[in-house]
C-alpha positions in Angstrom: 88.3 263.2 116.2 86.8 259.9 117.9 86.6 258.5 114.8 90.5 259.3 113.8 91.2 257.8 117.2 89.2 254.7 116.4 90.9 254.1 113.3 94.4 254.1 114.6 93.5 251.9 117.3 91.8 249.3 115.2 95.3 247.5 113.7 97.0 247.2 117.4 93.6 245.7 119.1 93.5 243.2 116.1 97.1 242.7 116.6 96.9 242.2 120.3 94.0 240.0 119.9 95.9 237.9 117.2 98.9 237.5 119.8 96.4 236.4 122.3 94.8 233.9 120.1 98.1 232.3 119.2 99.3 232.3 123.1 96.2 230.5 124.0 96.6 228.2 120.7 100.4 226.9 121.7 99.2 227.0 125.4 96.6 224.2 124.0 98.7 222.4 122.4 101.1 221.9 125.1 99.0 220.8 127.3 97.5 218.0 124.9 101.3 217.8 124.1 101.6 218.6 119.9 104.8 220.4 120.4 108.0 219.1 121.7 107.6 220.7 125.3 104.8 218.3 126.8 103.5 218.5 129.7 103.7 215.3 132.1 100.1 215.1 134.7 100.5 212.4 136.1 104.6 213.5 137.6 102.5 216.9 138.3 99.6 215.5 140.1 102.1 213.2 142.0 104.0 215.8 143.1 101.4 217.8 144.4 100.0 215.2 146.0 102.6 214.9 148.0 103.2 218.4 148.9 99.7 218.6 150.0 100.6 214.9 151.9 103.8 216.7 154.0 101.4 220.1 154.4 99.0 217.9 155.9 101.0 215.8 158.2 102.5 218.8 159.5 99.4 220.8 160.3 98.5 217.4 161.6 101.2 216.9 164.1 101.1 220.8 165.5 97.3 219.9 165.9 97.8 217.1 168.3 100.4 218.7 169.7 98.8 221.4 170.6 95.6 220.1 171.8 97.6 216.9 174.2 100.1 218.9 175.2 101.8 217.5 178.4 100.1 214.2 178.9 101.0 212.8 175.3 102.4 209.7 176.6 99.6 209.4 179.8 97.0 207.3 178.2 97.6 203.2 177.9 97.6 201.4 174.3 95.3 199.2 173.5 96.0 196.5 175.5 96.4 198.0 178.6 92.3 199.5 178.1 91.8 195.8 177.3 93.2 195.1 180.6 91.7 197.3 182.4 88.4 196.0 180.9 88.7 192.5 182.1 89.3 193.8 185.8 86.2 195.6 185.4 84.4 192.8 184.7 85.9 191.0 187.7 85.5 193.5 190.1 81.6 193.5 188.6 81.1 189.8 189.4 83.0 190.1 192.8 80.6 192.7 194.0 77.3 190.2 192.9 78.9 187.4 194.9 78.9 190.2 198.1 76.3 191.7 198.0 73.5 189.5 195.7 74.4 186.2 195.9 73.5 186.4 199.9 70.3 187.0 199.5 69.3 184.6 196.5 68.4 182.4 199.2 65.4 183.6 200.0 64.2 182.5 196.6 65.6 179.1 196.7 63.1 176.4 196.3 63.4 172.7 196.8 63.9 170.6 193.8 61.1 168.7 192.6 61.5 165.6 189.9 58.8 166.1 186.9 56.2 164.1 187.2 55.5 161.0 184.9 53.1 163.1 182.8 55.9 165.5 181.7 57.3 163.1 179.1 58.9 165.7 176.7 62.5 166.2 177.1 64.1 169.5 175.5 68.0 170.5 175.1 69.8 173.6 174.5 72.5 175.4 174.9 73.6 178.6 176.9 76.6 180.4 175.9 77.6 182.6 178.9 78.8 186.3 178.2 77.9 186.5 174.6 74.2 185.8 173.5 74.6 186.1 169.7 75.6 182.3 169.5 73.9 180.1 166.9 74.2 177.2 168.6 72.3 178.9 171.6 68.7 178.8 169.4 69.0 175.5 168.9 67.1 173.2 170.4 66.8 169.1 170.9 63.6 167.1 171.4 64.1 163.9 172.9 60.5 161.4 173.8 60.4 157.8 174.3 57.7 156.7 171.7 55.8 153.9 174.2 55.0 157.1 176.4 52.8 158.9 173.6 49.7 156.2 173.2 50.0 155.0 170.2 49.4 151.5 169.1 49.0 149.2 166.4 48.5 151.2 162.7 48.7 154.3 164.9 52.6 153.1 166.2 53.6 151.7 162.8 52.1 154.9 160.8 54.1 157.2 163.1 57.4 155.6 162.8 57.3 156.0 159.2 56.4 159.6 159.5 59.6 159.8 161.4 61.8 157.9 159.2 65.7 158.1 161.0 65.1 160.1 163.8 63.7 156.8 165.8 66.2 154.8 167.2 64.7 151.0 167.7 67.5 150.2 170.1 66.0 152.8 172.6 62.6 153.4 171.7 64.1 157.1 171.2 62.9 159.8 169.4 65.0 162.7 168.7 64.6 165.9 166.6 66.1 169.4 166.3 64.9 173.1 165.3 67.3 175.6 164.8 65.5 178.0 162.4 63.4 180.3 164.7 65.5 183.6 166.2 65.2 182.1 169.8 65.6 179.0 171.6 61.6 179.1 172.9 60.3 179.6 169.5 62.7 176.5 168.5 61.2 174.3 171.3 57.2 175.8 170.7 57.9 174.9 166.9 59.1 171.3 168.1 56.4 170.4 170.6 53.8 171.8 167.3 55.6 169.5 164.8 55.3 166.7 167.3 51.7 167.3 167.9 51.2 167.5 163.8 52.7 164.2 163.6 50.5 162.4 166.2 47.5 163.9 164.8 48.7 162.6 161.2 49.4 159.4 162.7 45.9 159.0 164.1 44.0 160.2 160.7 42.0 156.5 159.4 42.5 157.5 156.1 45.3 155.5 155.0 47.4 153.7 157.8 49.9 152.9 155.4 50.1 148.8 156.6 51.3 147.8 153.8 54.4 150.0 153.8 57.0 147.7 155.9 59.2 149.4 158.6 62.7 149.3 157.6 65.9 150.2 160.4 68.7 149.9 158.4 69.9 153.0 158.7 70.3 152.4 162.8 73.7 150.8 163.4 73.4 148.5 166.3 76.5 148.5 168.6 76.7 145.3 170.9 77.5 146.2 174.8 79.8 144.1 176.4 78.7 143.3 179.6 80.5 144.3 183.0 82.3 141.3 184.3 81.5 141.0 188.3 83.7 139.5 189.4 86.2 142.2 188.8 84.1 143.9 191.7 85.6 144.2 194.9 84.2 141.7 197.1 82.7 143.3 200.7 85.0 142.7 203.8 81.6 141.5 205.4 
């Protein structure tokens, strides 16, 4: 009896799965679009996009609704936080002048000139209130060239180690380091590259006196002098 069963069964399940077949065949090719009805993505995906867009913005909107509730329109925009920022630093730097600036004088100390033996002149920079400035690192060395003891091959040696940073019209020397992270690692690398170049200078080697200075590059500028008697003359 199963096997009657079986047999009558056989055609419509082959049938069926014929119908299937072709239903999934013309689904396939109207989605690579073959047949006249073709399917258009990229209006679909657009259009759901922008469903989803307007679902979004609304769940959005009862969201912050929701969670500011009364005080929506409490808070300040952007520059009134900027604002209120700046008084904050004010107020900061009013309260140092109360109370810490009175008792900095406790620490004061009379000013005392360098003494002759400090001949090394440095020069930097301070920005104040932001310290990620690149002119802060760097740093000027400025040495009058009499003061460092050198004379004879020793003098004319050095200067041509130096090349333009001398000025002849004031016995000047003047270099700059900018390429360490800090200003003190730009003045410790400017006080070794001076001391490199005096100990070069003093080497007996080769004193290079045949080698003739040349100071072409300075540019002299002629001073006029002060006429005195412009000067007021003393009532006396």
């Amino acid at each position: 009896m199963s096997s009657v069963i079986a047999r009558c069964l056989r055609p419509r399940l082959a049938l069926q799965n014929l119908q299937t077949t072709r239903s999934l065949h013309a689904s396939s090719f109207q989605l690579v679009g073959r047949s006249q009805r073709k399917v258009n993505f990229k209006a679909h995906a657009a259009k759901n996009r922008k469903e989803h867009a307007e679902i979004y913005d609304e769940q959005d909107r009862a969201y912050d609704m929701e969670q500011m509730g009364d005080w929506e329109y409490d808070d300040h925009h952007t520059f009134g936080h900027l604002l209120l920022e700046n008084i904050r630093d004010v107020r900061k730097y009013v309260r140092m002048m109360k109370f810490e600036h009175p008792t900095l004088g406790q620490h004061a100390k009379p000013f005392r000139p360098p003494p002759s033996t400090h001949i090394l002149r440095f020069e930097s920079t301070v920005t104040v209130g932001d310290k990620v400035q690149a002119q802060d690192r760097k740093v000027v060395l400025r040495v009058k060239v009499s003061q460092l003891g050198l004379k004879g091959p020793e003098l004319h040696k050095f200067l041509l180690l130096v090349g333009v940073r001398y000025n002849p019209e004031t016995d000047e020397l003047k270099m700059s380091e900018s390429r360490e992270a800090t200003s003190l690692l730009n003045k410790k690398r400017l006080a070794d590259t001076l001391g490199g170049l005096i100990t070069e200078a003093k080497k007996k080697d080769d004193m290079f006196t045949d080698v003739p200075l040349d100071f072409s590059y300075h540019k002299y500028k002629y001073k006029m002098p002060f006429p005195t008697e412009w000067l007021p003359k003393s009532s006396n």
